[in-house]
C-alpha positions in Angstrom: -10.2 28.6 -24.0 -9.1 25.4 -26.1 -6.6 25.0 -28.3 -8.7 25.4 -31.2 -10.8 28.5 -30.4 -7.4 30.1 -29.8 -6.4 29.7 -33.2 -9.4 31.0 -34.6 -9.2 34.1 -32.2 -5.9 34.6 -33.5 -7.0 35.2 -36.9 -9.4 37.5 -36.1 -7.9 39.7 -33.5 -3.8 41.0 -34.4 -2.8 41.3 -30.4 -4.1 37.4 -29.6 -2.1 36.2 -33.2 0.5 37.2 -30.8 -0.4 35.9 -27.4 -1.8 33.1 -28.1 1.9 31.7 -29.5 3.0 32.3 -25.9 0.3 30.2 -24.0 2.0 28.0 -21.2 -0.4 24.7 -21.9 -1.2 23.1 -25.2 -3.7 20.2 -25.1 -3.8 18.4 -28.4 -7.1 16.4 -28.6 -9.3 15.2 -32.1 -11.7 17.4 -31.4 -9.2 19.8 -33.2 -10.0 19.2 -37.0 -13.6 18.3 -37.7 -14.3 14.5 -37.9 -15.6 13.3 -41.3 -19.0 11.8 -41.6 -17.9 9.3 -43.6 -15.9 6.5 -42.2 -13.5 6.0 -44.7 -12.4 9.2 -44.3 -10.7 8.5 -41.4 -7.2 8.0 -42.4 -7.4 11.5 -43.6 -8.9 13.1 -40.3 -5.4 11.6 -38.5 -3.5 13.6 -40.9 -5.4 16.2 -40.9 -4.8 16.4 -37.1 -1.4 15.6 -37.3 -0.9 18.7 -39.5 -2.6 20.8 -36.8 -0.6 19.7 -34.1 2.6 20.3 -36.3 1.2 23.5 -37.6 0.5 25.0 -34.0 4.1 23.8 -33.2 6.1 25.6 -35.7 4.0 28.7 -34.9 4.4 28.5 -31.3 7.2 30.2 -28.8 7.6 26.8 -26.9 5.1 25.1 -24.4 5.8 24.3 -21.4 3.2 21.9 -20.8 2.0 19.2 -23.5 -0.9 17.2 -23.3 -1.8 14.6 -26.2 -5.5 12.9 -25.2 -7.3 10.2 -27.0 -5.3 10.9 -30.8 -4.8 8.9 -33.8 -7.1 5.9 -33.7 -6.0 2.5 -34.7 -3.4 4.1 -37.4 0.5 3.8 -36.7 2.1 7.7 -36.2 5.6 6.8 -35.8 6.5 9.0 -39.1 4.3 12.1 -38.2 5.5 12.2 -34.5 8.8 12.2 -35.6 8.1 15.4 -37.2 7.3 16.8 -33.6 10.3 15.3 -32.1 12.4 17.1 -34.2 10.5 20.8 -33.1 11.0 19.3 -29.9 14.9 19.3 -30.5 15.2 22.9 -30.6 14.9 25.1 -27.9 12.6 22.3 -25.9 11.0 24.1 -22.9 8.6 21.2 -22.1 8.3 20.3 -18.4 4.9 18.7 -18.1 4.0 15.6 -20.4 0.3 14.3 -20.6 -0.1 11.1 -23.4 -4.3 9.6 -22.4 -5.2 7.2 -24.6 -2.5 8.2 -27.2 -0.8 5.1 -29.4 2.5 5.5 -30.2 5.9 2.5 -30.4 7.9 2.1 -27.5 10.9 3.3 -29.8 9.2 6.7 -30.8 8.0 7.4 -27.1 11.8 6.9 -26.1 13.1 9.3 -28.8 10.2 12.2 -27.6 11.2 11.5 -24.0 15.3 11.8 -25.0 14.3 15.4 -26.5 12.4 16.9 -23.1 15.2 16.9 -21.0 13.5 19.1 -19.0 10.1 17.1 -18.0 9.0 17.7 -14.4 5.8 15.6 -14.9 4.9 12.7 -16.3 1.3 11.2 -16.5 0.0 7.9 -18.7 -3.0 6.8 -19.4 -4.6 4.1 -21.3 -8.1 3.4 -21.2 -9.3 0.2 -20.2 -12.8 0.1 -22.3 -10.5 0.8 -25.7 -6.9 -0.5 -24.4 -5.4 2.4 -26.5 -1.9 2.7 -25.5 -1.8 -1.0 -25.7 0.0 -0.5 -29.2 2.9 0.9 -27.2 2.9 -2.5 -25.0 2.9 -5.0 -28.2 5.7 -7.2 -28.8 9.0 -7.8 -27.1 9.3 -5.2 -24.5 12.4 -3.3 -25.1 11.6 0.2 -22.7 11.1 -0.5 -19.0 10.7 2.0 -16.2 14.8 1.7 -15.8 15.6 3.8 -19.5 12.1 5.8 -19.1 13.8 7.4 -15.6 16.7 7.3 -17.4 15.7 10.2 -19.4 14.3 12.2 -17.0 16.7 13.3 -14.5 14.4 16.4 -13.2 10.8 14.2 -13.0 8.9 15.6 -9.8 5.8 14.1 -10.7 4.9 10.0 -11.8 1.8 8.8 -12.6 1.5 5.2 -14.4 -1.9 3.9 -15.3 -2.6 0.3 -15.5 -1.6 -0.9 -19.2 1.7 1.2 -19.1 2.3 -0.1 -15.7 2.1 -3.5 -17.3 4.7 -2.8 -20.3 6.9 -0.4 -18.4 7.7 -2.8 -15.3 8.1 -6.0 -17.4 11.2 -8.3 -16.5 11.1 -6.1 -13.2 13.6 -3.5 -11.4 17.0 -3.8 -9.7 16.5 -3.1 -5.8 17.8 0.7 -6.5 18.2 2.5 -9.4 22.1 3.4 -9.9 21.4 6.9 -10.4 18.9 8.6 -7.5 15.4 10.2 -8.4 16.8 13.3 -6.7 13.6 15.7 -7.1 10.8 12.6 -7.5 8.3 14.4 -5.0 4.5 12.5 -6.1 4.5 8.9 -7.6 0.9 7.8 -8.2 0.9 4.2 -10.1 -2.2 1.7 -10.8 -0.4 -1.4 -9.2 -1.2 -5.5 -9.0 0.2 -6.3 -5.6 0.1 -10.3 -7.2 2.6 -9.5 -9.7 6.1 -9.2 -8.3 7.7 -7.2 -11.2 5.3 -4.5 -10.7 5.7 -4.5 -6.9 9.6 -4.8 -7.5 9.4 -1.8 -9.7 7.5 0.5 -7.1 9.7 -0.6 -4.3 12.7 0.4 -6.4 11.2 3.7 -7.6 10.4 4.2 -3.7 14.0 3.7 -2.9 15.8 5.6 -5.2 13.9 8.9 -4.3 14.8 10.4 -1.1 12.5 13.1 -1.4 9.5 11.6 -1.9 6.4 13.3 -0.4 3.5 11.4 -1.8 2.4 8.1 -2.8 -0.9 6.8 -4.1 -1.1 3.5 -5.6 -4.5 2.6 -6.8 -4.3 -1.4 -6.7 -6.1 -3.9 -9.7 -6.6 -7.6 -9.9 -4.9 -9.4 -12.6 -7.2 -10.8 -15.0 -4.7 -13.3 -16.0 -2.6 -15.7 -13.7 0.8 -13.6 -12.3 3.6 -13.5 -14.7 5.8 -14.2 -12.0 3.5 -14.3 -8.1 5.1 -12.3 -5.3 6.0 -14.4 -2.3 4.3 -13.6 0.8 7.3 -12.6 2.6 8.6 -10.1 0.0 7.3 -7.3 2.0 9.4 -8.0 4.9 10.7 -4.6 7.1 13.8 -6.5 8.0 14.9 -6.9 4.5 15.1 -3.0 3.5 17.4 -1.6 5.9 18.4 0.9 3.4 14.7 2.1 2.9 14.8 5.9 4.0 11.9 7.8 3.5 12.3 10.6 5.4 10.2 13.1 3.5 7.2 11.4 2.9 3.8 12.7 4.3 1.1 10.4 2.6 0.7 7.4 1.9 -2.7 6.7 -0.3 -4.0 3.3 -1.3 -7.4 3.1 -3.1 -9.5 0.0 -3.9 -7.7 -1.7 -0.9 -8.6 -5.4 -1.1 -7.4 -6.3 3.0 -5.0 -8.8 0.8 -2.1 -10.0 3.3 0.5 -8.4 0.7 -1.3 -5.4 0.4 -1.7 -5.0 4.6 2.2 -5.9 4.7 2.7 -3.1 2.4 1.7 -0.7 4.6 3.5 -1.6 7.4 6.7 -1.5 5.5 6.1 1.9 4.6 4.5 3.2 8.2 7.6 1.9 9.5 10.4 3.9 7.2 8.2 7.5 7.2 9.5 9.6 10.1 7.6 12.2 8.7 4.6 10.3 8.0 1.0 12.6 8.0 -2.0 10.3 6.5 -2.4 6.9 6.0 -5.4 7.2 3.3 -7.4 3.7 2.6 -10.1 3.1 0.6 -11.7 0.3 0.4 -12.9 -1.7 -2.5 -16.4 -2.9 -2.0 -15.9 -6.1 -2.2 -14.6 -5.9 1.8 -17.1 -6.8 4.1 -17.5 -5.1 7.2 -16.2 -7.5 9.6 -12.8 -8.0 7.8 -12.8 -3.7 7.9 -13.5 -4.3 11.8 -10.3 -6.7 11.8 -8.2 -4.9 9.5 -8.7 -1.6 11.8 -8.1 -3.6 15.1 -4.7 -5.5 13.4 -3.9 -1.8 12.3 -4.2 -0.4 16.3 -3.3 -2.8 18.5 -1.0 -5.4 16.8 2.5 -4.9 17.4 4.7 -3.6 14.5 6.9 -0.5 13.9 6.0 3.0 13.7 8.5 5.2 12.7 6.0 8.2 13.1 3.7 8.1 16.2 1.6 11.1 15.0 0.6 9.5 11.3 -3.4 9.1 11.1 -4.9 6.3 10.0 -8.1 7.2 7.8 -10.4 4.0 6.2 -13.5 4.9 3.7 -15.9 3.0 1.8 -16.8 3.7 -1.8 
């Protein structure tokens, strides 16, 4: 049942007014209030949503679980969602955090993510049709991945789409993170192997959590030259020593162009995963069969190390 049929419910039946207020998952969308036919009317349809989402807040026990898709438009809601960070400050229960296609300033995301202390998971996404979420990216970037992780000590679950990715790992990552991401378990990022402060940002969020289980990178071109390239030996085994990953079981790479940075990647992590399960590749289409042929052959017979003999290797085609 959504969000908004719950509501209704409520009014009409006394025993769901009072179970509905204790629902685990609230998913905010602007299918909420009813769009106005007229365009103009816009500016009022994002406060009538606003006062919904505020509304269902103040009526609510506490969620658990937030989810904030495709809301507000092209309008600026720094002042309304600081009206939810402040619910947030009391009593905040919220472990699972969901913005797709949400604008909001880097300095208001910061104050919502200082109020949910207790966030397990974390998932953004911005469109790449619309670019909204690119809002949060304009200007000087003043929140990187560093004060994001900062904020939450408990995160199990990352997942970074491609504009985020962009803002978040600008001016890159120190090698480890002074503090470790002690319970980061599943780290799922969009990722431009080109672009050395994005790899530099994986490899340190890769690092700094011991008990990783999962990754899954899902690699993109640049359409613009690199900010700053990645040299071609940057991938180098030898030169992460202190690369443990002892927990991790899969390893998932989609749209796998057979790049040399993206093939060296893989060795370096094959070769720090005792526990390694899967190696999952898919490949973009663009690969031809003869280079899969290679790639396969390099990935059997070429010498370089394995610290799990048992890890499969598994290769599909879109």
């Amino acid at each position: 049942m959504t969000l908004r049929d719950a509501v209704r419910t409520s009014i009409l039946s006394k025993e769901w007014r009072y179970t509905w207020r204790s629902m685990p998952k609230l998913v905010f969308t602007r299918k909420m209030v009813k769009r106005p036919s007229n365009r103009c009317c816009t500016l009022l349809h994002k406060y009538k949503l606003v006062n919904a989402i505020f509304n269902v807040l103040l009526l609510h026990n506490g969620p658990t679980i937030l989810e904030f898709e495709s809301l507000f438009g092209k309008f600026c809601i720094d002042s309304e969602f600081a009206q939810i960070i402040s619910y947030l400050a009391k009593g905040n229960k919220v472990k699972e955090l969901s913005f797709d296609n949400v604008e909001v300033s880097a300095q208001m995301f910061r104050q919502f993510l200082s109020k949910c202390s207790l966030l397990e998971d974390i998932v953004l996404i911005a469109c790449e049709k619309t670019q909204k979420g690119v809002d949060f990216v304009a200007g000087e970037n003043k929140f990187t991945f560093v004060d994001l992780l900062q904020c939450v000590p408990l995160i199990v679950l990352l997942q970074i789409s491609k504009y985020y990715m962009k803002y978040l790992s600008a001016g890159g990552m120190p090698r480890k993170l002074p503090t470790s991401l002690a319970h980061l378990e599943y780290l799922y990022l969009d990722l431009c192997m080109a672009e050395k402060d994005e790899i530099s940002s994986a490899l340190c969020m890769i690092m700094s959590s011991p008990l990783l289980k999962k990754i899954h990178f899902v690699m993109y071109d640049n359409e613009d030259p690199p900010v700053q390239q990645t040299p071609t030996d940057f991938l180098d085994p030898e030169d992460y020593p202190d690369m443990n990953l002892d927990y991790l079981e899969i390893l998932m790479i989609d749209d796998f162009s057979n790049l040399p940075l993206e093939m060296e990647f893989v060795k370096l992590i094959m070769a720090k995963s005792p526990a390694l399960e899967e190696v999952q590749i898919k490949l973009r289409c663009t690969v031809s069969v003869n280079e899969e042929l290679k790639m396969v052959k390099d990935m059997l017979l070429l010498p370089f190390p394995r610290a799990s003999p048992y890890a499969k290797l598994i290769i599909d085609r879109p």
